[in-house]
Each structure stands twice: as C-alpha cells, then as structure tokens.
TORZAPA-929601 format. One record per residue: x, y, z of N, C-alpha, C in turn. Coordinates in pm, whole numbers, padded with zeros to 5 digits, always signed. Each point is the difference from the previous one (the first is absolute). Example, Ala and Ser with C-alpha at 12.3 -4.5 7.8 and 13.67 -1.06 7.14 Angstrom:
BEGIN
+01319-00569+00780-00089+00119+00000+00090+00120+00000
-00035+00105-00072+00082+00119+00006-00077+00109+00073
# end
This chain:
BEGIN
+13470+07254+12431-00035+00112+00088-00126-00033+00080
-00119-00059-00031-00150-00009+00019+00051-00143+00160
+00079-00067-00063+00050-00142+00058+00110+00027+00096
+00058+00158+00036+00075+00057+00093-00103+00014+00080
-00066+00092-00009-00105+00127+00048-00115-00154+00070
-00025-00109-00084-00091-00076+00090+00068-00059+00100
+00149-00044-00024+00097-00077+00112-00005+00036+00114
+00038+00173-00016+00039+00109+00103-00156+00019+00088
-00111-00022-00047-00169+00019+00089-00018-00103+00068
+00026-00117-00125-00014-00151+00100+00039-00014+00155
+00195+00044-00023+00062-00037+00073-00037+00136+00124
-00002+00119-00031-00036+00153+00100-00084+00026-00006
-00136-00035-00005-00116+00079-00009-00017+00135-00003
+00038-00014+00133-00031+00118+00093+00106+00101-00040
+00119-00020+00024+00137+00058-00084-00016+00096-00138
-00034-00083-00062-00026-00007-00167-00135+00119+00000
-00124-00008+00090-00087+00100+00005+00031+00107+00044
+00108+00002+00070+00056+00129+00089+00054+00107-00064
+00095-00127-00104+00113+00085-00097-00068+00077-00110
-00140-00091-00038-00074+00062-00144-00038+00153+00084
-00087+00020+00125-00084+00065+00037+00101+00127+00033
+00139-00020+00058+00070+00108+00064+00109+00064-00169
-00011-00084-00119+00029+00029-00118-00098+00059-00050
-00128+00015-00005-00151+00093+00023+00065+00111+00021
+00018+00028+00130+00009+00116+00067+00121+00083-00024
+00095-00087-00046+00124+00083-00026-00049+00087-00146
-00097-00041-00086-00047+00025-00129-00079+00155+00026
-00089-00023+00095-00134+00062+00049+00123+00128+00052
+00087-00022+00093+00086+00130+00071+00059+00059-00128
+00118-00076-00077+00057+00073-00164-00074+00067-00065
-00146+00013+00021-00157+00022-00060+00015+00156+00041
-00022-00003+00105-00012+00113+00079+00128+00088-00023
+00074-00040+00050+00150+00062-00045+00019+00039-00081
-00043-00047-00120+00022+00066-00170-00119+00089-00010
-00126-00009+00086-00097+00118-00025+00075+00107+00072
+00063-00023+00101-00005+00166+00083+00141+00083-00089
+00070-00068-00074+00055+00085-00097-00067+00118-00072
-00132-00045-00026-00081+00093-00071-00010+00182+00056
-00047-00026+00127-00038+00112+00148+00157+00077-00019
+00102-00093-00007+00163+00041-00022+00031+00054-00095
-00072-00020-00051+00056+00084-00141-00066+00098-00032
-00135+00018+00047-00094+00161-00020+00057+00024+00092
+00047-00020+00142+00049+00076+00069+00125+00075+00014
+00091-00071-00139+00077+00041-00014+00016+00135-00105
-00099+00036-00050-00091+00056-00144+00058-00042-00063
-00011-00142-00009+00003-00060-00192-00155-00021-00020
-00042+00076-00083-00156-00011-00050-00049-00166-00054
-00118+00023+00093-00045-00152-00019-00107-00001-00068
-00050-00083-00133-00110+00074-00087-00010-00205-00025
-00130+00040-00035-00064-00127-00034-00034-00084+00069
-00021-00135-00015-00033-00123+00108+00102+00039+00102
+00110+00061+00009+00097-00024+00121-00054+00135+00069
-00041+00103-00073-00079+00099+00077-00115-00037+00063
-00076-00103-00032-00133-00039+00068+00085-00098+00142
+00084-00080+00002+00055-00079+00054+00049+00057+00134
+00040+00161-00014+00071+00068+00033-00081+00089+00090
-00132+00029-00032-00092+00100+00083-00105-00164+00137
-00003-00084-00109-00061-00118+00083+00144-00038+00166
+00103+00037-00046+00098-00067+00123-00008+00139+00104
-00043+00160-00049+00017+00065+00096-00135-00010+00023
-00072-00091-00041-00160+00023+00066+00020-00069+00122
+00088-00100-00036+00034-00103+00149+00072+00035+00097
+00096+00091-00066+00108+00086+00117-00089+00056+00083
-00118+00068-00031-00086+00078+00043-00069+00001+00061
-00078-00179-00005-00087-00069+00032+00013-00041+00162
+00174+00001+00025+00044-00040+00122+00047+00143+00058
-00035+00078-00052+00136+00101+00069+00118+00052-00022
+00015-00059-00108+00130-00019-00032+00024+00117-00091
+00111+00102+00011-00004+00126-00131+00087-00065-00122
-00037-00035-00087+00135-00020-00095+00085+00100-00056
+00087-00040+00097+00127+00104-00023+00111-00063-00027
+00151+00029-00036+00093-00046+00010+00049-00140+00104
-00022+00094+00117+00043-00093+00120-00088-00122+00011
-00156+00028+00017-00044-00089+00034-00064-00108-00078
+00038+00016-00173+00054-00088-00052+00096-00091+00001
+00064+00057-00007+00149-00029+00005-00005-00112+00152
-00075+00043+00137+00006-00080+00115-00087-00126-00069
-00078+00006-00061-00077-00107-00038+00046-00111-00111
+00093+00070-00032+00048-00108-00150+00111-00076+00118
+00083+00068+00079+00102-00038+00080-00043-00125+00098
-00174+00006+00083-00032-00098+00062-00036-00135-00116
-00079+00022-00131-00043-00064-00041+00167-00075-00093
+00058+00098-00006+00167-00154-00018+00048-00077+00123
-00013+00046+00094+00001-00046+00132-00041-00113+00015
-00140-00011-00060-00107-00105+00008+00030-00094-00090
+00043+00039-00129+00013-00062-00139+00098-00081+00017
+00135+00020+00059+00137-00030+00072-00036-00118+00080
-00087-00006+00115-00019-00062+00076-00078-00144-00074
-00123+00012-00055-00054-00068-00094+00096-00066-00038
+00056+00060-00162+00110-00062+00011+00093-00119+00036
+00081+00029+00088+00065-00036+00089-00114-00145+00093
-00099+00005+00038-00094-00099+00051-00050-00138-00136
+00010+00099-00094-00034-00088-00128+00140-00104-00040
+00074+00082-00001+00157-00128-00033+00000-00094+00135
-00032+00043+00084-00010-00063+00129-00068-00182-00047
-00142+00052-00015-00116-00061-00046+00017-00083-00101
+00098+00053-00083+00012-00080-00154+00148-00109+00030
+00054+00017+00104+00102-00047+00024-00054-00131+00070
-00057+00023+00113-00081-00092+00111-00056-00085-00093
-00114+00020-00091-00033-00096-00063+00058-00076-00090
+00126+00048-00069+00101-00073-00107+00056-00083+00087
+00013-00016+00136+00086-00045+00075-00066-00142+00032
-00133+00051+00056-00129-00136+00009-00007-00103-00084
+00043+00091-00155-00083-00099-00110+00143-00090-00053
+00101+00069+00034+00121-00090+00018+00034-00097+00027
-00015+00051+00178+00024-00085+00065-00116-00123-00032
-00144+00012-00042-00076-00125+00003+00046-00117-00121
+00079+00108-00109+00039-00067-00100+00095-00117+00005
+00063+00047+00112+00146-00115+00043-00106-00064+00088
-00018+00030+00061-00087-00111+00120-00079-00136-00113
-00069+00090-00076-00053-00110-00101+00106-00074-00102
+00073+00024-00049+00088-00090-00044+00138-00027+00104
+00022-00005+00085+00022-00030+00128-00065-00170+00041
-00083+00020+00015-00121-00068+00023+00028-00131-00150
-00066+00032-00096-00007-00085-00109+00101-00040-00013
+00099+00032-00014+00109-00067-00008+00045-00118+00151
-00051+00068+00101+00060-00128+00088-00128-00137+00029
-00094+00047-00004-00138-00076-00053+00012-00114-00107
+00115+00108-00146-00039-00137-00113+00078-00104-00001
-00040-00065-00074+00039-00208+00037+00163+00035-00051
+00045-00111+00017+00161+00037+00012+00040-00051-00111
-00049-00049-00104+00028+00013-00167+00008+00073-00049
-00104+00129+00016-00033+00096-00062+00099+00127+00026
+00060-00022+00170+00132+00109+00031+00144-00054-00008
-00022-00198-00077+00138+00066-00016+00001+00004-00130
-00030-00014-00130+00020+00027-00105-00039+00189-00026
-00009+00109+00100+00042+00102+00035+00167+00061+00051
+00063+00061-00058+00095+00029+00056+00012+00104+00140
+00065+00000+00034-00017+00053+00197+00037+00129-00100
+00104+00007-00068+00043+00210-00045-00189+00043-00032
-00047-00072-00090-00146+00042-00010-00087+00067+00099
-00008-00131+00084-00103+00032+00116+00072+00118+00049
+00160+00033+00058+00036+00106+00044-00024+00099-00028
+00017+00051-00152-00032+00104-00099-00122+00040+00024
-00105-00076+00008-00141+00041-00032-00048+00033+00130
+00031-00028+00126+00011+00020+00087+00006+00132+00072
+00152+00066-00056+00076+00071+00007-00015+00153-00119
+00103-00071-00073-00062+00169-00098-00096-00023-00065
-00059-00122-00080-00124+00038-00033-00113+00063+00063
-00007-00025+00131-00105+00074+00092+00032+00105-00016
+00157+00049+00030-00007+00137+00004+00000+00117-00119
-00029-00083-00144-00031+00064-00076-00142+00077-00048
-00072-00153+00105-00155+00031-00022-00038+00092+00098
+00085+00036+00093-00031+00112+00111+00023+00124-00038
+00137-00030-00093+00037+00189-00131-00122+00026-00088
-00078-00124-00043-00094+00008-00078-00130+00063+00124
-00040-00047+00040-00108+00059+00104+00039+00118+00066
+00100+00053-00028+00014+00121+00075+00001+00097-00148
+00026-00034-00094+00011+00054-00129-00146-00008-00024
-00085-00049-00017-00140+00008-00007-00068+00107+00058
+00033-00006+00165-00047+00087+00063+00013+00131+00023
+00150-00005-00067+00015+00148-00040-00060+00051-00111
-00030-00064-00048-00056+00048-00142-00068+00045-00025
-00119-00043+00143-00122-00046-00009-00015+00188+00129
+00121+00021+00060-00022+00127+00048+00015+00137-00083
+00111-00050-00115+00059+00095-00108-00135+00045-00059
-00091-00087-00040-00033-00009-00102-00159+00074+00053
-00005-00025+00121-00128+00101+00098+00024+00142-00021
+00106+00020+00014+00071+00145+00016+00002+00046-00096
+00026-00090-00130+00014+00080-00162-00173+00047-00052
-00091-00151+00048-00155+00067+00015-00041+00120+00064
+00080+00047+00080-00055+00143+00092+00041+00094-00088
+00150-00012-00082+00033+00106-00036-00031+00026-00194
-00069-00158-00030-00103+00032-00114-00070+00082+00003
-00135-00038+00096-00107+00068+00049+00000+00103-00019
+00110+00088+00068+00053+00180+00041-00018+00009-00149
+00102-00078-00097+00032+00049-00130-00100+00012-00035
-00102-00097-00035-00086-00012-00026-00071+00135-00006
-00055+00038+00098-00075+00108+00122+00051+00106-00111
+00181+00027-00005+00006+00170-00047+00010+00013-00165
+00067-00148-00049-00070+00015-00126+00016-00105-00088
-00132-00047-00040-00006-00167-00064+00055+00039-00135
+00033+00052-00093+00021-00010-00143+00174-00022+00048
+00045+00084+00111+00167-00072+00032+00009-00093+00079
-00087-00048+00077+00025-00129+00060-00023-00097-00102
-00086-00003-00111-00012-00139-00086+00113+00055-00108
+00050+00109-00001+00118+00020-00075+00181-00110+00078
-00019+00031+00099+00055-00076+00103+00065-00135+00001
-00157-00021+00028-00039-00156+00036-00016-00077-00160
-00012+00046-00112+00006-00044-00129+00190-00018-00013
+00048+00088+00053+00189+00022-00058+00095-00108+00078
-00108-00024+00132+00041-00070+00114-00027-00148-00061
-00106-00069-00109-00043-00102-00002+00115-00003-00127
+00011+00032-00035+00096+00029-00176+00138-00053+00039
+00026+00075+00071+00130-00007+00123+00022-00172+00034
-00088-00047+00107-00020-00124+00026-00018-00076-00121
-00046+00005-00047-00016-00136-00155+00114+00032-00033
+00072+00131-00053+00132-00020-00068+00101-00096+00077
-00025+00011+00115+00108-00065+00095-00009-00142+00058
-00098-00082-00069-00051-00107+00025+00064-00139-00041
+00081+00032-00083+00084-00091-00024+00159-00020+00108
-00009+00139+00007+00165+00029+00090-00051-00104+00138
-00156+00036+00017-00038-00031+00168+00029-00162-00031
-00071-00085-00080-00034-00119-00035+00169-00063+00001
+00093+00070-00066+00139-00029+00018+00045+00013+00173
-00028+00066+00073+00034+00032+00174-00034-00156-00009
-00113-00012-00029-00059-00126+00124+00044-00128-00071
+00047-00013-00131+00049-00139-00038+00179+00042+00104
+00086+00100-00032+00104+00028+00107-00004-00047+00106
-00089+00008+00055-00077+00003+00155-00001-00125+00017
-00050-00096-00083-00050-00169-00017+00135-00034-00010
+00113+00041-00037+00086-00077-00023+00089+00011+00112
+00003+00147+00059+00091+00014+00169-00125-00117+00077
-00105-00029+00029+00000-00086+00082-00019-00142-00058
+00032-00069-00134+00044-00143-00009+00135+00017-00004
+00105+00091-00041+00137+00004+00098+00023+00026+00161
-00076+00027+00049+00036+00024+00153-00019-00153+00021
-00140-00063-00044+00005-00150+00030+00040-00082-00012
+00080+00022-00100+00158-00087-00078+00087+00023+00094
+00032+00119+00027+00104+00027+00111+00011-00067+00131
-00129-00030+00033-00083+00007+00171+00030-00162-00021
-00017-00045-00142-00003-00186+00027+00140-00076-00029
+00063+00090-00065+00137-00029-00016+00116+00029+00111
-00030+00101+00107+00099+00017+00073-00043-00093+00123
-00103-00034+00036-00075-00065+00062+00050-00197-00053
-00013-00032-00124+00040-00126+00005+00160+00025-00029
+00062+00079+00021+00152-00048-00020+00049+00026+00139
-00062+00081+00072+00028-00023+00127+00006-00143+00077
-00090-00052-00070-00082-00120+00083+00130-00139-00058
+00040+00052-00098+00109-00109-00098+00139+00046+00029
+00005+00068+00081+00139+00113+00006+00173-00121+00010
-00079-00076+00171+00128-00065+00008+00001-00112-00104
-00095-00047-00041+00047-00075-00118+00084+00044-00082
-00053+00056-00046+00058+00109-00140+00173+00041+00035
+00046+00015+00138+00050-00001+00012+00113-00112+00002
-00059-00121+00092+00110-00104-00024-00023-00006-00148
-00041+00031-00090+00099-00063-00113+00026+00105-00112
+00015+00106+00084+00038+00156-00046-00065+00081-00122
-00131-00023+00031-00077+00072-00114-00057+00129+00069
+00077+00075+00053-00036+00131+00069+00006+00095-00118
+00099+00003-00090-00028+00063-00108-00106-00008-00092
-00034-00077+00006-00136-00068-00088-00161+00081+00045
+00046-00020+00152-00124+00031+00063+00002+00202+00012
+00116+00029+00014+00059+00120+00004-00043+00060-00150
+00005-00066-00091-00044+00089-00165-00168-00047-00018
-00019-00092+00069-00155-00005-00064-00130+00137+00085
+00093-00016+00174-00061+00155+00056+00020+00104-00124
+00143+00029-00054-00010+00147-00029-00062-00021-00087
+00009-00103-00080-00115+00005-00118-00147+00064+00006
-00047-00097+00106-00170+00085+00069+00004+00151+00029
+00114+00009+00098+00009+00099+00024+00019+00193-00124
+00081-00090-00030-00006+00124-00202-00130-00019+00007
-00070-00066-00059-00167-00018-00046-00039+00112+00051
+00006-00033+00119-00081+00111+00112-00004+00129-00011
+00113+00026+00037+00078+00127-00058-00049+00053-00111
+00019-00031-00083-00011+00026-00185-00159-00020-00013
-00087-00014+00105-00131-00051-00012-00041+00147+00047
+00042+00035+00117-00018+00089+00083+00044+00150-00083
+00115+00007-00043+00042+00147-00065-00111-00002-00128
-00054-00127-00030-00030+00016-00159-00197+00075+00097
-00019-00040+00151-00126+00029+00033+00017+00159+00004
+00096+00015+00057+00018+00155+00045+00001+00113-00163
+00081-00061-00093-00009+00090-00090-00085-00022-00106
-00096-00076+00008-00182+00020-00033-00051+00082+00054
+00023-00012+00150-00082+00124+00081+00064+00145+00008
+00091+00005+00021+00093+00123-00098-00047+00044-00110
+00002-00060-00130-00070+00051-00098-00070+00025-00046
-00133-00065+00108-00139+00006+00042-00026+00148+00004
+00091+00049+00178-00019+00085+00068+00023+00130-00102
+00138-00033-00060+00024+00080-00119-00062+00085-00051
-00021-00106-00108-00125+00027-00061-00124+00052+00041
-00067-00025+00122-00107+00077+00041+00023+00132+00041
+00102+00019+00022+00093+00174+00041-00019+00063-00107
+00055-00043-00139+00025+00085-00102-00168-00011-00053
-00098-00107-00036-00126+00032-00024-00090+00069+00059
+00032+00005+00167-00063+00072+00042+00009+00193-00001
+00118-00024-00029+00062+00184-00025-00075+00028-00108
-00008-00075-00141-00059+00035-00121-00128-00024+00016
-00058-00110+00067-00156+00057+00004-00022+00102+00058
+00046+00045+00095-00005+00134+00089+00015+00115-00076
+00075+00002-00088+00018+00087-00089-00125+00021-00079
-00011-00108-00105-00116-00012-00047-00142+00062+00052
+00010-00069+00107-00134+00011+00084-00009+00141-00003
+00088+00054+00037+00052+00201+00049-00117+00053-00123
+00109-00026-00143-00013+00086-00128-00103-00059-00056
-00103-00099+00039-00125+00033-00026-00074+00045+00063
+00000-00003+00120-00082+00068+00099+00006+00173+00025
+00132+00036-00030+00041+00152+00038-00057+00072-00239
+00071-00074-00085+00009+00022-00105-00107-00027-00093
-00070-00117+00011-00095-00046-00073-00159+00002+00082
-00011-00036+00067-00128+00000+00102-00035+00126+00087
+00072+00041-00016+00029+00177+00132-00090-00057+00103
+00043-00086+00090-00082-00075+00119+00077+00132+00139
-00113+00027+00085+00061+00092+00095+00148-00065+00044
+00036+00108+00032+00143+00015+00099+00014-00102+00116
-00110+00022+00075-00054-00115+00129+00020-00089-00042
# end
C-alpha cells in the first residue's frame, strides 16, 4: 500500500496532491452535512438534549450570524447546495485519482519498456516473450486496480473519520462501544481475509500460466500441427485453463463467505450493541 501511494506521487505529483486535498474536502462537506441534520431534527420537534443540543443552538447561531432564519426551507436550501458541492467534489476527485493511476502506469511500462530493450541480449533471451507480454500487460493493470483500491480507501476511510468524530461528539461510551464490536468483528475475520489473498495469489500465477501457455503454443502451432499434436496442445490449454477457473470460483467464494459472514456479525453486534446501550447502560436515545 505505502509502495502504491509512493509510485502514484513519484509518478503525479501534482495529481496525487490534488486527489489527497479534493478527498479533504469531500470529508470537510460530509462534515457539514451530517451537522445540519441536527437544526433538522429540532426543527422537526424531535427534542435535542445534550452535546447535540449544544451543537444544535451553536449551528442556529450561524444561521443567524448570516441572516439566515433556520427554518425548514432554508435548511433544507442549504443541505441541497452543500450535496451539490459534495457531488461535484466528488466527481473531480475520481477524476484526479484516475489521472494519476494513469501517469504512474503509464511510467511503469515506459520503465520496463525501456529495461527490457536496453538489456544485453543474454539476459532477454533466456526470458520468455509470454513473460515480458504479461507483465507488460495485465500485470500493470493489476497494479493500477491496486492504486485505485488504495485511493479509495484512503477517501472511505476520511469519510468514516468525519462520521467518528460526530459519534464521538453525541456519545463516547457508544462510540467506543462501537468501535470495540467493530475491532472484535475484524480480528474474528482475519483469517477468512488472509484466505482472499492467498485465492487472489493463485488467480494471478494462473492467469500467468495461461498468458505463457497460449502464447507459446501459438508460436509452435504449425508445427504441432504437421505432426498432429493439436490434441496435445488442445488438452494442455484446458488444463491451465480449469486451474483458472477453479482458482477464480474458489476466489469468489472466500469473498462470499467473507461478505457473509460480515452481514450476519454485523446484525448481531448491532443487536448487541442496541441491548446494552438501550438495557444495560440507559445511554440517551440520541
């Protein structure tokens, strides 16, 4: 991840600063957005008592401050511009995160591009050409799923800080109730994850089996033919090819049972979480 995130600066500077700073702001707007719920909800008379009552007289100090009456409507106009904004953000940030995955890509092939036609000619041919193709080809473009997977993460994970914070803000004995069920959660599931990614390891040394095998029997084809070993060459594909397959369903239903599983733990911590907080702790309603 650390060795994505430096690839992607090296290669975009400027890109890469754009995407962190306008992923900022998408954080900073969700910020805002989840406060003016507050104004929405006394205004709706659901009684607002506690830190969300202090939270709550501080946002019409600001309505106020400008002119502004907090009322229905002109709440309501303000949450509407500020998704507007959030939308747009947004939308400029995938932009941003795209542009630079694209940079750090493309420099990646350029550089082995490069090394490869540069090195001494011992060294490329005891390389096979399916290789150089592969690595070329989908390996780059795996490391580009990876850098865009980073960077989302890296926006997810801004956004889940804003909406700590709030928790935080209306009430810490259920946010570390939370965030304790949430860590419980994750360790239980740490083995399932550790299984994804050996899955994962094995769809791409079968794709590369695949990528070097259809690649040198192509290259042997009419041979193979004058002396009729098309069948030969015909069962050793499907052979790779099963691998793949059977590599691939076995990735998907790790992550299936992953996902699963985090569905049904997450319902019961939720539960949990409920009937101590409502039953055992009598923590406000808010």
């Amino acid at each position: 991840m650390i060795s994505l995130l430096k690839g992607v600066f090296a290669a975009a500077p400027g890109r890469a600063l754009l995407a962190l700073i306008l992923t900022a702001a998408v954080g900073f707007t969700e910020g805002l957005s989840l406060l003016l719920l507050v104004p929405l909800l006394q205004i709706a008379g659901v009684a607002v008592e506690g830190n969300l009552g202090g939270l709550a007289q501080r946002l019409a100090g600001a309505f106020n401050s400008v002119g502004i009456t907090p009322t229905i409507t002109s709440v309501l106009v303000v949450y509407v511009v500020l998704t507007v904004v959030q939308a747009s953000l947004v939308r400029a940030r995938s932009l941003a995160d795209t542009i630079a995955v694209q940079q750090y890509t493309l420099a990646l092939r350029v550089r082995l591009y490069s090394a490869i036609a540069r090195a001494r000619w011992l060294v490329v041919s005891r390389i096979r050409s399916s290789d150089i193709t592969y690595a070329l080809t989908t390996a780059i473009d795996q490391v580009d799923n990876g850098a865009n997977n980073v960077l989302f993460a890296i926006a997810t994970a801004v956004v889940a800080l804003v909406y700590a914070m709030f928790a935080l803000r209306v009430s810490v004995s259920m946010t570390a109730i939370v965030l304790g069920a949430s860590l419980l959660l994750l360790l239980f599931q740490r083995a399932r994850t550790m299984l994804g990614l050996k899955r994962g390891e094995q769809v791409t040394s079968s794709t590369a089996a695949l990528f070097a095998t259809a690649a040198e029997q192509l290259g042997g084809l009419k041979t193979a033919k004058s002396y009729g070993h098309e069948e030969r060459h015909l069962s050793l594909f499907l052979d790779i090819g099963r691998q793949l397959n059977e590599s691939r369903v076995a990735l998907t239903r790790a992550f299936a049972s992953l996902r699963w599983q985090m569905t049904i733990g997450s319902v019961l911590a939720l539960s949990v979480i409920l009937y101590l907080a409502v039953g055992v702790f009598h923590l406000p309603t808010a």
